[in-house]
C-alpha positions in Angstrom: 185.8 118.2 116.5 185.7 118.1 120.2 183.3 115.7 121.9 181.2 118.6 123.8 180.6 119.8 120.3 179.5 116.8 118.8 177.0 116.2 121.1 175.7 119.2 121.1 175.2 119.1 117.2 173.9 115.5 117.6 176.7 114.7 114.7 179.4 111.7 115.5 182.4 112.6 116.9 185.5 112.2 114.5 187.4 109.7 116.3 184.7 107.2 116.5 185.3 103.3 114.9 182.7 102.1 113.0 181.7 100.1 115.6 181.1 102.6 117.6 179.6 104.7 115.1 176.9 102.6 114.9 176.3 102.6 118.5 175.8 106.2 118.4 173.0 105.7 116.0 171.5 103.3 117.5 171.3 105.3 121.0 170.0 108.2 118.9 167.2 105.9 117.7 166.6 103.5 120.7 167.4 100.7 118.4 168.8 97.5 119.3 172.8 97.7 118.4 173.5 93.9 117.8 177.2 92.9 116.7 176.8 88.9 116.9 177.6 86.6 114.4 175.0 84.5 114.8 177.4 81.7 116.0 175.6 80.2 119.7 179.2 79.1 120.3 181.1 81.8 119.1 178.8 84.8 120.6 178.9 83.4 123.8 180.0 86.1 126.1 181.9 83.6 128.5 183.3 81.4 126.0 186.9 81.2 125.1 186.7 82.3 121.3 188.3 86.4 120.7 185.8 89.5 119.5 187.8 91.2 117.3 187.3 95.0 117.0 185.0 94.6 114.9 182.7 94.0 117.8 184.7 96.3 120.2 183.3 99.5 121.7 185.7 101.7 124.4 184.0 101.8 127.5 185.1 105.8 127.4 182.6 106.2 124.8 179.8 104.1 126.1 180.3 106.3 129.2 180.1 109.6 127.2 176.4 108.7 125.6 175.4 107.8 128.6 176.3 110.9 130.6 176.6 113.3 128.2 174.6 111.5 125.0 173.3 113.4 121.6 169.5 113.8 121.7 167.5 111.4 120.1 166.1 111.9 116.7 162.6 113.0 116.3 160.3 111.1 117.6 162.3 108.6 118.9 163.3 107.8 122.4 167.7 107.5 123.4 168.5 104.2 124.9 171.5 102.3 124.8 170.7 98.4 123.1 173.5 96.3 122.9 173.8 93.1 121.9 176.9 90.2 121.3 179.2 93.7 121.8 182.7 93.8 123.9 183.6 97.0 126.0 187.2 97.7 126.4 188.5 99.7 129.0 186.3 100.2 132.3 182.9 101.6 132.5 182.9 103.9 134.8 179.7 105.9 135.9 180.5 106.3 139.2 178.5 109.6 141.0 177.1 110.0 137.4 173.1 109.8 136.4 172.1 108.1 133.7 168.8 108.9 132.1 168.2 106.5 129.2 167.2 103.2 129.4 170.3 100.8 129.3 169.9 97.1 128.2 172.9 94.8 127.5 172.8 91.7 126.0 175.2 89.1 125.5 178.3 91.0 126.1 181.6 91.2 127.4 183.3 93.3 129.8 186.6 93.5 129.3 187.4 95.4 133.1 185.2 96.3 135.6 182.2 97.8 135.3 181.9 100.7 138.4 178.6 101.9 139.0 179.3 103.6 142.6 176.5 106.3 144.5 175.4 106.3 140.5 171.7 106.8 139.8 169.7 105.3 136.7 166.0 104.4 135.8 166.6 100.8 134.5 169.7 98.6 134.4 169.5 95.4 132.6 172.7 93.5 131.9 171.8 89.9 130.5 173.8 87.1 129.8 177.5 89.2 130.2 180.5 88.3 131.3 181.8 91.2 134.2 184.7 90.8 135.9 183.2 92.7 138.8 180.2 94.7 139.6 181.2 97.4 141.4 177.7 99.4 142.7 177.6 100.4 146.3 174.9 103.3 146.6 173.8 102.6 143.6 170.3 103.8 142.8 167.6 103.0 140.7 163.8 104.0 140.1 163.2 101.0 138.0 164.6 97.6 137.8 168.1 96.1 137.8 168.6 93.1 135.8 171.2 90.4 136.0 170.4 87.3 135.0 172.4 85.0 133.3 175.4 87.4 134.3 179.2 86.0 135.4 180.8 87.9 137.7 184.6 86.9 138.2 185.2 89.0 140.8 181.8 89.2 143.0 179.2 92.1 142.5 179.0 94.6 145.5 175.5 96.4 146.7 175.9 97.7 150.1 173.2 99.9 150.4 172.2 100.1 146.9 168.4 101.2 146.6 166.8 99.2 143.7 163.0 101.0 142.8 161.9 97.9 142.0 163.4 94.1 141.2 166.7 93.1 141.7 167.3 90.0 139.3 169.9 87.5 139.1 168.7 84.2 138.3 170.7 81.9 136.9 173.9 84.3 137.1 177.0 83.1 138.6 179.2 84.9 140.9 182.5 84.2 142.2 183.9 85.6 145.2 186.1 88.6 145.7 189.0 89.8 147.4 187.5 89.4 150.9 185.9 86.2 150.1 182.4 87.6 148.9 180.5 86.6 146.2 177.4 89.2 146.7 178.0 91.8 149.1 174.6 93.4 149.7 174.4 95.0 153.1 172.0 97.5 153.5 170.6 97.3 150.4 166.9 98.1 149.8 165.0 96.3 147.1 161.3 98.3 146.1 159.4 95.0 145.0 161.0 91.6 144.4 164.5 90.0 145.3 164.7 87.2 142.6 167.8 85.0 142.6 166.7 81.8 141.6 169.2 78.9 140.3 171.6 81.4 141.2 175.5 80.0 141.8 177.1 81.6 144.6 180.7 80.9 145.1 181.6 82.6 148.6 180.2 84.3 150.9 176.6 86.2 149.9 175.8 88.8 152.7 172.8 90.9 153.4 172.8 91.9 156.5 169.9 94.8 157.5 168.7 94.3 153.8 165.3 95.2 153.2 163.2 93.6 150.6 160.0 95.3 149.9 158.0 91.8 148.7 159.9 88.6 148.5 162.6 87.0 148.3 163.4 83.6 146.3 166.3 81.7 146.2 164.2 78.8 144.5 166.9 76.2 143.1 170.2 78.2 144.5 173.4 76.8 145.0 176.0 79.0 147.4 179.1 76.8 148.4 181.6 78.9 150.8 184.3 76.4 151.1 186.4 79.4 151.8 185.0 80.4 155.7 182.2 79.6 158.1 179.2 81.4 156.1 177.7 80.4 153.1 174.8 82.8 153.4 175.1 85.7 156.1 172.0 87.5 156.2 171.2 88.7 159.8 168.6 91.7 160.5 167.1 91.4 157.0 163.7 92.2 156.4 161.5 90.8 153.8 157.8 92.2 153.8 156.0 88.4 152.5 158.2 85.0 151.8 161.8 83.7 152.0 162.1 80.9 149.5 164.9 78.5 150.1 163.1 76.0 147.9 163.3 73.8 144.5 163.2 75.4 141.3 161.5 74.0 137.7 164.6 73.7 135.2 163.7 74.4 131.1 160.8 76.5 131.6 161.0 80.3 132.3 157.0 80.3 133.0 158.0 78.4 135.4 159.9 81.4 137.9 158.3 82.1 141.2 156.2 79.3 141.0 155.8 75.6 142.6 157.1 73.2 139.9 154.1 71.1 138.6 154.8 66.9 138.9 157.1 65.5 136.7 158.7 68.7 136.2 162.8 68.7 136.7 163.3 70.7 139.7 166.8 71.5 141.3 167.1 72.1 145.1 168.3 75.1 146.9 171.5 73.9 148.2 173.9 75.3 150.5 177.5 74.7 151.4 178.3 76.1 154.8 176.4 78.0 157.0 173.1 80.3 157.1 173.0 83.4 159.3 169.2 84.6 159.2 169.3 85.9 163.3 167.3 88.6 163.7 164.9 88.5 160.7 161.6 89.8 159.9 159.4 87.8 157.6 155.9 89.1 157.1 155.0 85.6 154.9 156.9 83.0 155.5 160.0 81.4 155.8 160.2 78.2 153.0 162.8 75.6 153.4 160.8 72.8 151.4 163.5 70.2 150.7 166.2 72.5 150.7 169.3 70.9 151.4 172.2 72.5 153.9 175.9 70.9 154.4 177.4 71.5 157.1 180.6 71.0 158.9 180.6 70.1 162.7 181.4 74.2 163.7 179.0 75.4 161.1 175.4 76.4 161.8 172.1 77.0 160.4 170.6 79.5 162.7 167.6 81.0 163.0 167.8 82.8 166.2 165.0 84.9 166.9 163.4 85.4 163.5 159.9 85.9 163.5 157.5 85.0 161.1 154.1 84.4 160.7 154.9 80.4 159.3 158.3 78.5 159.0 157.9 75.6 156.4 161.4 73.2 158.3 160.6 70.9 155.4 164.3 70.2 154.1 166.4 67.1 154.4 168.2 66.7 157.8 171.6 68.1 157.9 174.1 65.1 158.3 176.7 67.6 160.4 176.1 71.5 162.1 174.0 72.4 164.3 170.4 74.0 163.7 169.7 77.1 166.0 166.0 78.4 166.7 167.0 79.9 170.0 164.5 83.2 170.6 162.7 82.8 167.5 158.8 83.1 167.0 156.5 81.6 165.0 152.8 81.1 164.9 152.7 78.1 162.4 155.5 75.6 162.4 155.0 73.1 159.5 157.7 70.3 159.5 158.4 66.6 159.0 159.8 64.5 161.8 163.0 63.4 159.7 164.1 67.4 159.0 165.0 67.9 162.4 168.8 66.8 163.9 169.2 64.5 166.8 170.3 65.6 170.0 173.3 68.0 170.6 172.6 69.5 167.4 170.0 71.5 167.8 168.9 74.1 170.0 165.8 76.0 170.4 165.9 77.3 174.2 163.4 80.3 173.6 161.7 79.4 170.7 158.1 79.7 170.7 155.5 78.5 167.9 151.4 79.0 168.1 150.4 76.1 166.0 152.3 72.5 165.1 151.5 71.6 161.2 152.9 68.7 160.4 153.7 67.3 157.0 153.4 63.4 157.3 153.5 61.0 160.3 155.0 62.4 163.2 153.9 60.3 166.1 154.3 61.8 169.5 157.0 59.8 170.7 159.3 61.2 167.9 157.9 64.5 168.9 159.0 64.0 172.1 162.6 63.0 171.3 162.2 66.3 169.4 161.7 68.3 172.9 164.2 66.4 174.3 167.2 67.9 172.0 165.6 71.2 172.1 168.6 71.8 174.9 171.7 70.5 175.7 170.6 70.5 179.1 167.3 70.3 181.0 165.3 73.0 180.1 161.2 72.6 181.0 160.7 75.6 178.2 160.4 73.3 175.6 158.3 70.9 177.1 156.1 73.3 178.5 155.6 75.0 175.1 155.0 71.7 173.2 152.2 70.7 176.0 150.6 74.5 175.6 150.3 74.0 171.8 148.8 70.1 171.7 146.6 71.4 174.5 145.5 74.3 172.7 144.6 71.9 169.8 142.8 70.0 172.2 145.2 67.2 172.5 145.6 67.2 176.2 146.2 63.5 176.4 149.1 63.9 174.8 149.8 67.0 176.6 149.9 65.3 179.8 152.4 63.1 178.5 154.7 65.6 177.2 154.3 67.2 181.0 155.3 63.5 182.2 158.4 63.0 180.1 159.5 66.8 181.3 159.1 65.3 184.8 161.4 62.2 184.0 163.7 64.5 182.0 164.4 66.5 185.0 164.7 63.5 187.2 167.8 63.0 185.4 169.1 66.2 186.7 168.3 66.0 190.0 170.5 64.2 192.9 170.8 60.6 193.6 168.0 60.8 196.6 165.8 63.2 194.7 166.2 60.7 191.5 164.8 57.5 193.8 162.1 59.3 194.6 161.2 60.8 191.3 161.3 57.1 189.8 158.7 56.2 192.9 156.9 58.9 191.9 156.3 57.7 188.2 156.1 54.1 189.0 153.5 54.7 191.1 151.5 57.7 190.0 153.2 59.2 187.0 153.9 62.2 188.8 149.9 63.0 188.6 149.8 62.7 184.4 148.1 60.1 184.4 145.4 59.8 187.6 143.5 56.4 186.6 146.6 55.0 187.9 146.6 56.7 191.0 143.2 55.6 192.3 144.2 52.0 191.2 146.6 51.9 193.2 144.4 53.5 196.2 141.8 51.1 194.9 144.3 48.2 195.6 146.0 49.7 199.2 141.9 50.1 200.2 142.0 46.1 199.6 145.3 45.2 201.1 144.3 47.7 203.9 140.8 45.9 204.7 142.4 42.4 205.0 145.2 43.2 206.9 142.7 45.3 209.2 140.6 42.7 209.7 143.4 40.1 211.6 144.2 43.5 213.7 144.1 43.8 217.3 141.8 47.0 217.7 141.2 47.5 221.5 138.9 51.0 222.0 140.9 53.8 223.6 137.5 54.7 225.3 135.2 52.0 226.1 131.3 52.6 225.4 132.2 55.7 223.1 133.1 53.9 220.1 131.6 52.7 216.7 131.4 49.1 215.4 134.8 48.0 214.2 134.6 48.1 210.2 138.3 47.0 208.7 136.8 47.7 205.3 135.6 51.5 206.5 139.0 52.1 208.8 141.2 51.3 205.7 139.7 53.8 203.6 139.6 56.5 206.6 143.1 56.2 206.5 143.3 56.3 202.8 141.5 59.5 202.7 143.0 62.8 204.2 140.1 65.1 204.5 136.9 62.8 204.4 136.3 61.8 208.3 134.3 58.5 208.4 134.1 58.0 211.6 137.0 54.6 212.6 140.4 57.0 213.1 140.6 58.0 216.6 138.6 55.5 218.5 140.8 52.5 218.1 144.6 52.0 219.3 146.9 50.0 217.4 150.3 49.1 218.6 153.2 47.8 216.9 153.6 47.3 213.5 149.7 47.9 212.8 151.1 51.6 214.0 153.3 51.7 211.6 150.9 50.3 208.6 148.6 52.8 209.7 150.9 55.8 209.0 152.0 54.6 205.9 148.6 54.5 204.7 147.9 58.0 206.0 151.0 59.4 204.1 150.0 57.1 200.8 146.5 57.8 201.0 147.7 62.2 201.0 150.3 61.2 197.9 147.6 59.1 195.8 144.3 61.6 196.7 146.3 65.1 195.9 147.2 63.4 192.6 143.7 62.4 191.7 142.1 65.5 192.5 144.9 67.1 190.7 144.1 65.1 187.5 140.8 65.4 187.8 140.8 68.9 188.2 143.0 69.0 184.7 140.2 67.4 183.0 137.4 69.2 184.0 139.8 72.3 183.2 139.5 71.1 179.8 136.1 70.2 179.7 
């Protein structure tokens, strides 16, 4: 009997095992086919104990019901259900489309399984051992499923279109030939990207990726010991959250949720370095206590995402460099001891809306913050930081953030400029901070009166002068626009000359920064 004719008579072919004569059944019926022993240790799919024949299928045939299957009896519904079964040979459905539903439990792969520019409703592999995915182009209308999955040789999904979910928590995937674990470029996911407790072991790329609700690597762990990129994920898109956060271990219920108290979580964790540049969040981007090691030439960077919130809630990288150069955000929510110290981490660009904070993080931390924003002197990140506080109506502390860009710069500047930059702040703050400006107007005003007073003061014209007030000449001097009558009918000589112009050109410096400050204020008022 040849195999067209079998199918089309909906009897078994003749060269069929018995093993694999019950598969046909089954598919006929939509029944589960289940070939385990019943054994947890020896129907474990990536355990070391052999599947005899017994429990052997040829990939050939799986291939043939798929593509080219009987019809299913009467009033039942084909689908292919196995479970605890080993596929010799390589499954290959490359180009092909599959209609029935395909659900695999619990089995073993003995080559790989190519899925190439191959189109199916729903995919669900669970708890199998592969030796590689192969699925570039792949499409679906439903959902594909991979949890609990090993994949030897990495799975590949450049520009795979997935209707709906793309699963793979808790599967574990080793790299390939190039060094990839997941290969995903391009790919376009319908609904949700769930990876959660995944275990990545290479490089996991999605760059342009587009996820149509969220993506959650809750409890991840990708290690690339192997080249600079742990994750590589520049352009993607995801239309709500990123989550690079904890997971809740023991409890399914627990997926896509925040683990209650007391609950056994385990970290997203990642060894080597995150590429997210370019991305488009429409959520949120989660790091809460996610962990990242780094080596000195690695990076976490984050160069011009945007995103309506980034949660930089994870434990400081001890090495690396964090990059947040160009990006945009409207809420930042972080902790002061997330952030790296200077010369590892730069954020020339990077603009933010609001500053949420998630436990003390007093402003002079905030400022050291600013400071290693840039490797150099940059007033963009000063200037930013003092738009946000005073925005929130924190201008006090806006003015000081103003002041320390002022002394920041001052350490730029040449060794002339630099003396008078520390006058400057000794003596006025550079305007931040006006009630210390008219103090020390309010003290020169003194100084000025007594000294005037021992003056020599002949008139330059006699009979067309006022009384001589030391008190009322000082602060003539002291003030540049208010005229109150002393200046210009008296002539000094000598040093009293001299005095005199000092307090001219003091009395300019300390009035232009009052009026400046108090200007500011009643800006703000």
């Amino acid at each position: 009997m040849t195999e067209g004719a079998g199918i089309r008579g909906g009897d078994l072919p003749d060269d069929l095992t018995a093993a694999e004569a019950g598969m046909w059944q089954a598919f006929r019926n939509g029944s589960v086919y289940d070939l385990s022993s019943g054994d947890p240790l020896v129907d474990d799919p990536h355990g070391g104990h052999p599947w005899g024949p017994e429990r052997t299928v040829r990939a050939r045939i799986v291939c043939w019901l798929l593509l080219d299957g009987p019809p299913a009896l009467a009033g039942r519904v084909a689908s292919l259900k196995l479970t605890g079964v080993r596929i010799s040979g390589s499954l290959d459905l490359a180009g092909g489309t599959v209609e029935p539903y395909v659900e695999l439990r619990g089995c073993r792969f003995e080559r790989d399984v190519l899925l190439p520019e191959a189109r199916f409703t729903t995919l669900r592999l669970v708890d199998c051992s592969v030796p590689r995915l192969e699925a570039a182009r792949v499409h679906t209308e439903g959902d594909l499923h991979l949890p609990r999955c090993r994949f030897l040789g990495g799975i590949r999904l450049t520009d795979a279109q997935i209707g709906t979910d793309l699963l793979l928590n808790q599967a574990v995937v080793y790299r390939d030939r190039s060094g990839r674990s997941l290969a995903g470029d391009g790919m376009t996911v319908g609904q949700d990207f769930q990876a959660e407790l995944l275990e990545s072991h290479g490089e996991l790329t999605l760059r342009s990726a587009k996820i149509g609700v969220s993506l959650s690597l809750r409890g991840a762990r990708l290690a690339n010991p192997y080249s600079r990129l742990a994750l590589n994920a520049p352009q993607l898109t995801v239309e709500r959250s990123l989550y690079l956060t904890p997971a809740g271990l023991g409890n399914p219920l627990l997926s896509g949720t925040t683990p209650a108290r007391g609950t056994r979580i385990q970290r997203f964790e990642c060894r080597g370095g995150v590429r997210l540049d370019d991305g488009r969040f429409g959520d949120a981007v989660d790091m809460e206590r996610a962990r990242f090691t780094l080596t000195d030439d690695q990076e976490l960077s984050l160069r011009r995402i945007q995103t309506p919130e980034l949660r930089f809630l994870g434990e400081r990288p001890a090495r690396g460099t964090v990059v947040l150069s160009g990006a945009r955000v409207v809420n930042l929510m972080d902790r002061a001891d997330a952030w790296p110290g200077p010369g590892r981490l730069h954020m020339g660009g990077f603009t933010y809306e609001n500053l949420v904070p998630r436990g003390p993080f007093p402003l002079s931390e905030r400022l050291d913050w600013a400071a290693a924003a840039t490797a150099e002197y940059n007033p963009e990140p000063y200037e930013r930081l003092a738009a946000v506080l005073r925005a929130g109506g924190e201008d006090a502390d806006a003015r000081e953030v103003l002041l320390a860009k002022q002394r920041r710069r001052r350490e730029s500047l040449p060794l002339a400029a630099k003396l008078w930059g520390y006058v400057q702040d000794w003596t006025v703050a550079y305007g931040y901070r006006p009630g210390r400006a008219a103090v020390w107007m309010a003290v020169l005003w003194a100084a000025g009166s007594v000294a005037f007073a021992h003056a020599g003061h002949p008139p330059i014209k006699r009979g067309e002068h006022p009384e001589w007030n030391p008190t009322l000449f000082a602060l003539d001097l002291l003030l540049p626009v208010i005229d109150l009558g002393q200046v210009g009918f008296w002539q000094l000589k000598g040093g009293w000359q001299w005095l005199a112009a000092a307090m001219i050109l003091l009395g300019w410096t300390l009035a232009t920064t009052v009026a400046a400050g108090a200007t500011r204020l009643l800006r703000r008022g």
